[in-house]
C-alpha positions as CSV (number, residue, x, y, z in Angstrom):
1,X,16.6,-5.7,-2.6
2,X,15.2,-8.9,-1.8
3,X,13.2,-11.7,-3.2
4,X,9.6,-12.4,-2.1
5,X,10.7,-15.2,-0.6
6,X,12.8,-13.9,1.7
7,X,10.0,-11.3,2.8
8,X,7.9,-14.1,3.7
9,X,10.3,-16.1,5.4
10,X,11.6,-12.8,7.7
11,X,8.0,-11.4,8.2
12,X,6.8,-15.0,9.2
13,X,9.9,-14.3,11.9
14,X,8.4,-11.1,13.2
15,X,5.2,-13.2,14.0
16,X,3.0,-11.8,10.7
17,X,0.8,-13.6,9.3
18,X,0.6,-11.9,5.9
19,X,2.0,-9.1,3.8
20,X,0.5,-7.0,0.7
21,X,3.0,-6.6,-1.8
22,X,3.4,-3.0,-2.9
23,X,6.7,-3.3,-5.5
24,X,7.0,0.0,-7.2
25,X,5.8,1.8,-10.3
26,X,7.9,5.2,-10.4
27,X,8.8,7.7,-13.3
28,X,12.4,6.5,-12.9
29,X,12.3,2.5,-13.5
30,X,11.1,2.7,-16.8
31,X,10.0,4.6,-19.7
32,X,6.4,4.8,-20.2
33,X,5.9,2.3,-23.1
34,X,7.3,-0.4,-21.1
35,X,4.6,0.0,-18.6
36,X,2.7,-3.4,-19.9
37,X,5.8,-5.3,-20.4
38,X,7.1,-4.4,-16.6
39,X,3.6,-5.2,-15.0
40,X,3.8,-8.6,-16.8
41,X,7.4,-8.9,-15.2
42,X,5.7,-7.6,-12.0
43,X,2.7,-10.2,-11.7
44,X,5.6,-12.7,-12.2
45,X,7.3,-11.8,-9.1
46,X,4.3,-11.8,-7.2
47,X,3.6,-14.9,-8.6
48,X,6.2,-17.0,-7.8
49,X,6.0,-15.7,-3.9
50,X,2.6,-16.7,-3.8
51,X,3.0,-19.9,-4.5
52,X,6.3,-20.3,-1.9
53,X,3.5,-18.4,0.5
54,X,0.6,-20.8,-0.1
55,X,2.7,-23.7,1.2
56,X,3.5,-21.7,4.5
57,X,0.2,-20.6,4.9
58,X,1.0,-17.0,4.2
59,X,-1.3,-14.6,3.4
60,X,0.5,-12.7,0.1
61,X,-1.2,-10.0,-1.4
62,X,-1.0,-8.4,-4.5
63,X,-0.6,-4.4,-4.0
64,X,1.1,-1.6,-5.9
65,X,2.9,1.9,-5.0
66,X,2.3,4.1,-7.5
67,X,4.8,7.8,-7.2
68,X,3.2,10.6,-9.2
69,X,4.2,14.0,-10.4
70,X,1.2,15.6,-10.3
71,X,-0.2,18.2,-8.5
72,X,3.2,17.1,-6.4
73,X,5.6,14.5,-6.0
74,X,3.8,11.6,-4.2
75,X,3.2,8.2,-3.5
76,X,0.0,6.3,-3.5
77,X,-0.6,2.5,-2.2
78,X,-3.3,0.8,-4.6
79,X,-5.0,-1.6,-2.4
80,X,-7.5,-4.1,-4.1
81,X,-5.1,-4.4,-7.6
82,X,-6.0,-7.7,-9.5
83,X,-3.5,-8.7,-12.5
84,X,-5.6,-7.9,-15.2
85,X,-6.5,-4.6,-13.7
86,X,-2.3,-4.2,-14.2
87,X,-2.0,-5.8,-17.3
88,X,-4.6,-3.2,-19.2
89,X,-3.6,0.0,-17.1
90,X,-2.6,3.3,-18.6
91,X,1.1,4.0,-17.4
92,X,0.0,4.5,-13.9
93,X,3.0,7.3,-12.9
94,X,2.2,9.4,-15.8
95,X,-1.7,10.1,-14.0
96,X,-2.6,13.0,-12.0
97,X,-3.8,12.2,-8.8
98,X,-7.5,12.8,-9.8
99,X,-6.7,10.6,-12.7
100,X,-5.4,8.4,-10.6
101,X,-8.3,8.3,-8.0
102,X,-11.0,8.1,-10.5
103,X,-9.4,4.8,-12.1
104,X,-9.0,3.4,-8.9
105,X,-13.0,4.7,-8.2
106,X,-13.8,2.6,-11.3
107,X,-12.0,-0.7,-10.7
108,X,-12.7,-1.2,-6.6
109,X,-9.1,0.5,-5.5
110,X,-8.7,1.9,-2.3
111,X,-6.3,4.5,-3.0
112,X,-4.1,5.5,0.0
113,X,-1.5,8.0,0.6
114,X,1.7,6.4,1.7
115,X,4.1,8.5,3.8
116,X,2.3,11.9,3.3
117,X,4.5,14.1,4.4
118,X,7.8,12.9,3.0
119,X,7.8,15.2,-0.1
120,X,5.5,18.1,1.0
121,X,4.6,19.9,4.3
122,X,1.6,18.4,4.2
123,X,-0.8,15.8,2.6
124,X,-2.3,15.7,-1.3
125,X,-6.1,16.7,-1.7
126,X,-8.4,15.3,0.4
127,X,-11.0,15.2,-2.2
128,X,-9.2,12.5,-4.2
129,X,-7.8,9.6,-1.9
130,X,-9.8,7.5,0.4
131,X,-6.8,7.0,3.2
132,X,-3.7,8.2,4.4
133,X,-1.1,6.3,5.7
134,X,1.0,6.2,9.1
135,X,4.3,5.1,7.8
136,X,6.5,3.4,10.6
137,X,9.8,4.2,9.1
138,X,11.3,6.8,12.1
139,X,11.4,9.9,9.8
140,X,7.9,9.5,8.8
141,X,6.5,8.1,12.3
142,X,7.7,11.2,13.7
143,X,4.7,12.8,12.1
144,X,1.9,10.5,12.6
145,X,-0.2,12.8,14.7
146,X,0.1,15.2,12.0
147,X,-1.6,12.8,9.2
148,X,-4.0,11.7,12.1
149,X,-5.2,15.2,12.5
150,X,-5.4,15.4,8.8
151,X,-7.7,12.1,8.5
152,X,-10.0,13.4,11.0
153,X,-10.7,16.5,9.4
154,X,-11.1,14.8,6.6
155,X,-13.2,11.7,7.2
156,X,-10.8,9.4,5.9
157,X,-9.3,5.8,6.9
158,X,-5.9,5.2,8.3
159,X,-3.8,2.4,7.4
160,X,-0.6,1.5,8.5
161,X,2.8,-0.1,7.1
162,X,6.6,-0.6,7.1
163,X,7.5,0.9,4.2
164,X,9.6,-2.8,3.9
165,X,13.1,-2.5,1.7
166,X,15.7,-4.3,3.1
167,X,16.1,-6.5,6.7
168,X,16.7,-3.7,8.7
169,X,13.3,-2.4,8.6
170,X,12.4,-4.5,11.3
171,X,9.7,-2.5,13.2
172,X,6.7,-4.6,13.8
173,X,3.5,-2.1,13.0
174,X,1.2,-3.1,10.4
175,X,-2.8,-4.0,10.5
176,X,-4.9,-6.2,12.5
177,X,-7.7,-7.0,9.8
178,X,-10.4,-10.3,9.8
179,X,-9.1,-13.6,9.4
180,X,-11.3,-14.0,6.0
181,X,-8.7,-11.8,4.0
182,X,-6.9,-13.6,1.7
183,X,-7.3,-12.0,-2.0
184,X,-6.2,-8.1,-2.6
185,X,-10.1,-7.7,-3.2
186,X,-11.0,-8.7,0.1
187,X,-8.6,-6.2,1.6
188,X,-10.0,-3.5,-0.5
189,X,-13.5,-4.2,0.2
190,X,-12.8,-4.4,4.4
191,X,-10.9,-0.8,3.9
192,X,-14.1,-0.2,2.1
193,X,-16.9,-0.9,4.1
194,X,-15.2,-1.2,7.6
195,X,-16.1,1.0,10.5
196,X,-12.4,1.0,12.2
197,X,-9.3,-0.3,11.4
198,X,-6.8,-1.6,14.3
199,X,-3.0,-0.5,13.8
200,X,0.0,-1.7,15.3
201,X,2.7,0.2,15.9
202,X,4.8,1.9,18.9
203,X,4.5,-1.2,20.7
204,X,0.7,-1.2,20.9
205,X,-2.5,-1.3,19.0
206,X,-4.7,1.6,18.2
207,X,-7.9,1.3,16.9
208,X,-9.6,4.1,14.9
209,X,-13.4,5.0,14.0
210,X,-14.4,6.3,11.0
């Protein structure tokens, strides 16, 4: 519902100093044999508000969000995505989410669970995601110590996002992460090896230990 550009520009308003770009691979955009032909138009997109980022100093990087049918309907943020990993992928929504988590295994993809308790009571298998996600949007939010709980007993990371569509998703909540992320592989390999991660929302940071 807006261009990359005007991301940039409103999130540079907010006072961020970067986004990751998670545009959307779902069953209902396209048919499965388009999948190549969409990612090309995809990497285009991301492309073009790169290069409007790299003259502002923006850190823009190059995420996906990936809804799946199986076991459930669910959606999972692919953190650490490069373009050629998109360009030779399977049709990502037609994976289970073990088939999903072992191709992200493979290629250095933190695999997150965004908004885990939108579709179902509670979150997808532990087993076969390395995060979960506290989604700032005020349904979701409303059930963030839910999915904390759940990561705990788990052992797995906690991110945090804004679920961004359209201008009045204004919320400022996000991530606090090392100034020496620029690329999607750095994020993935920071969600990868780090000890905590800092989140922003409800006004304040929170910083958890894993």
């Amino acid at each position: 519902r807006v261009t990359c550009e005007q991301i940039i520009d409103f999130k540079r308003s907010l006072g961020y100093d970067g986004v990751v770009l998670t545009n959307h691979c779902q069953p209902w955009y396209y048919e499965p044999e388009e999948h190549s032909s969409r990612m090309k138009n995809f990497i285009e997109e991301y492309e073009k508000g790169a290069l409007y980022a790299r003259k502002l100093n923006f850190r823009f990087i190059l995420g996906i969000e990936v809804t799946i049918n199986v076991p459930v309907k669910s959606d999972w943020l692919l953190y650490g995505v490069t373009k050629e990993f998109l360009l030779s992928s399977p049709c990502l929504y037609m994976l289970t989410q073990k088939q999903l988590f072992e191709l992200c295994e493979k290629n250095g993809i933190f695999l997150v669970q965004a908004h885990p308790i939108r579709h179902s009571p509670e979150p997808c298998s532990y087993l076969y995601t390395n995060g979960v996600e506290i989604n700032c949007t005020p349904a979701d939010f409303e059930k963030r110590q839910e999915i904390i709980d759940f990561a705990r007993k788990h052992n797995l990371k906690i991110t945090c996002g804004t679920d961004f569509h359209f201008f009045e998703r204004d919320c400022k909540s996000g991530m606090i992460v090392p100034d020496n992320i620029f690329t999607a592989e750095d994020f993935a390999k920071y969600l990868f090896e780090t000890k905590n991660t800092e989140l922003v929302f409800d006004g304040e940071k929170h910083i958890f230990n894993y």
